[in-house]
C-alpha positions in Angstrom: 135.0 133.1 145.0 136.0 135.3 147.6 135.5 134.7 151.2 135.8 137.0 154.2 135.0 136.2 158.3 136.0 138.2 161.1 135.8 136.7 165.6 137.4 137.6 168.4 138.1 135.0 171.5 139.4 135.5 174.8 142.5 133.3 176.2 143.3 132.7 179.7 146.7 133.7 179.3 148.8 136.9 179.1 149.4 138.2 175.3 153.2 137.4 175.4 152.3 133.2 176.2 149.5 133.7 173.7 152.1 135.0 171.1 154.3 132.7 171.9 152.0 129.5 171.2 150.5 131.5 168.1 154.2 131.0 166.8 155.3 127.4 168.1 155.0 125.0 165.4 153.9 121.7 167.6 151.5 123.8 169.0 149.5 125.0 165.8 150.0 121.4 164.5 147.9 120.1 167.0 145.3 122.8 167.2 145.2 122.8 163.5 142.1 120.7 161.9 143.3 118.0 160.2 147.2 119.6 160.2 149.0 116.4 159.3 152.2 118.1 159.1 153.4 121.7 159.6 157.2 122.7 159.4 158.4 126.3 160.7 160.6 127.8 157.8 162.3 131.2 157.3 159.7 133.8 157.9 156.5 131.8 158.5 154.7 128.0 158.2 154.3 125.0 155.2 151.7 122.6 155.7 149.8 119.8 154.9 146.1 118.7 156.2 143.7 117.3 155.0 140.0 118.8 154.7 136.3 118.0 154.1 133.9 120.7 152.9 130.6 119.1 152.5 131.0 116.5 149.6 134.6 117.4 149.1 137.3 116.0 150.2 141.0 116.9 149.9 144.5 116.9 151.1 146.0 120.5 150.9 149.7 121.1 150.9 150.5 125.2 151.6 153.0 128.0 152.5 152.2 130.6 155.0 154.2 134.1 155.5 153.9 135.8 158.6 154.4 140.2 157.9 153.7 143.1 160.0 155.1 141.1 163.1 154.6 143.2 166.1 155.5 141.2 169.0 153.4 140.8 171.0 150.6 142.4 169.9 149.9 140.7 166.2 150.8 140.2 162.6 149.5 139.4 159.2 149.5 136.0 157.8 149.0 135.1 153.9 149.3 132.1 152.4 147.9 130.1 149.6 147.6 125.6 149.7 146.5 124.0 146.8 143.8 120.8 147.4 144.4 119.0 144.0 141.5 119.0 141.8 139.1 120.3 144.7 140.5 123.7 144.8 142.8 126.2 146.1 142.6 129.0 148.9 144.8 131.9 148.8 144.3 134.8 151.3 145.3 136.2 153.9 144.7 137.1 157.8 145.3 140.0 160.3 145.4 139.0 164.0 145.6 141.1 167.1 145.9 140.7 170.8 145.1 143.1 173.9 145.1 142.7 177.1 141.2 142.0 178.2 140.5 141.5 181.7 142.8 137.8 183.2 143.4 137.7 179.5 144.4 138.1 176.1 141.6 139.5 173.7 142.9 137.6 170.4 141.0 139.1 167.3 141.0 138.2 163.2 139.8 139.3 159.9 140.2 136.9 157.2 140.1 137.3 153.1 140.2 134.7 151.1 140.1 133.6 147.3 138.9 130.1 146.5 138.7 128.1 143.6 138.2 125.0 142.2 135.9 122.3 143.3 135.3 124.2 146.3 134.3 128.0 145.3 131.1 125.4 143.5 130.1 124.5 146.9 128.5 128.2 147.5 129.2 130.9 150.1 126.9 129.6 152.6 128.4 125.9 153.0 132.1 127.5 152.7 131.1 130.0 155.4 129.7 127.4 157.3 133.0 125.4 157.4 135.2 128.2 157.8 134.0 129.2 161.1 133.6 125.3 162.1 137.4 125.0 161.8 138.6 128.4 163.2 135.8 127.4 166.2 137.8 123.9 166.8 141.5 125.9 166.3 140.7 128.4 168.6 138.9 125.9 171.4 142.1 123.2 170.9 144.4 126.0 171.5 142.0 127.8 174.5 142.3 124.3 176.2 146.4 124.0 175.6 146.9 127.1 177.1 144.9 125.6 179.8 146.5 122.6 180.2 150.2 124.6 179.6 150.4 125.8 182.9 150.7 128.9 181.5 147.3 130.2 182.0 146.9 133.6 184.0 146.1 132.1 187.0 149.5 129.8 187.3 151.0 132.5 186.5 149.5 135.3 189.3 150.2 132.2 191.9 154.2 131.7 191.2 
């Protein structure tokens, strides 16, 4: 089944502290749902988390390559994890940042294949769920750029 979403959120922060979070290991770990483990290797991320989709339930172990870097304006990320006899996702994602007001303007446009277990679930539910999880990723990391010090108004007072 293929799966495509597209958002936009605005971080307190100027695009090069934005970038660099985006790219810090610990950080995406904790922001990630259900990230249990996530290692930076040679030209992008492997992880494991675990994940619940309505009635499935599944822990998914996956690699992630970041392409088209552009410091630090965006990249591409693809990737593929593999959930066992629930499924697989493979796909990929394009992210941008601008400048936007205190800010940084951080935008995405995900494509995704999914199979298994999961592409049974319907378009609606997986939609559903998507967004839920990008929602919490993007909030967890909104409110540890907060708590960072390295929001753009620490960083107009120094």
């Amino acid at each position: 089944m293929a799966f495509n979403m597209d958002g936009e959120i605005e971080l307190p922060a100027k695009r090069e502290v934005v970038w660099k979070m985006l790219n810090d290991p610990a950080v995406l770990q904790a922001c990630i749902p259900g990230c249990e483990e996530l290692s930076e290797i040679e030209g992008g991320f492997t992880a494991k988390a675990k994940m619940k989709v309505g009635p499935v339930s599944a822990r998914f172990v996956g690699h992630v390559k970041l392409s088209d870097l552009d410091p630090p304006n965006g990249y591409r990320i693809s990737g593929e994890g593999e959930g066992g006899i629930a499924g697989f996702a493979k796909g990929g994602a394009t992210v941008q940042l601008r400048d936007c007001g205190a800010g940084t303007l951080l935008t995405y446009k995900v494509d995704a294949q999914i199979g298994g277990k999961l592409a049974q679930l319907g378009q609606r539910l997986i939609g559903g769920t998507a967004k839920k999880l990008a929602d919490q990723f993007f909030v967890s990391l909104g409110e540890r750029i907060k708590n960072s010090g390295f929001s753009e108004r620490s960083i107009s007072a120094r």
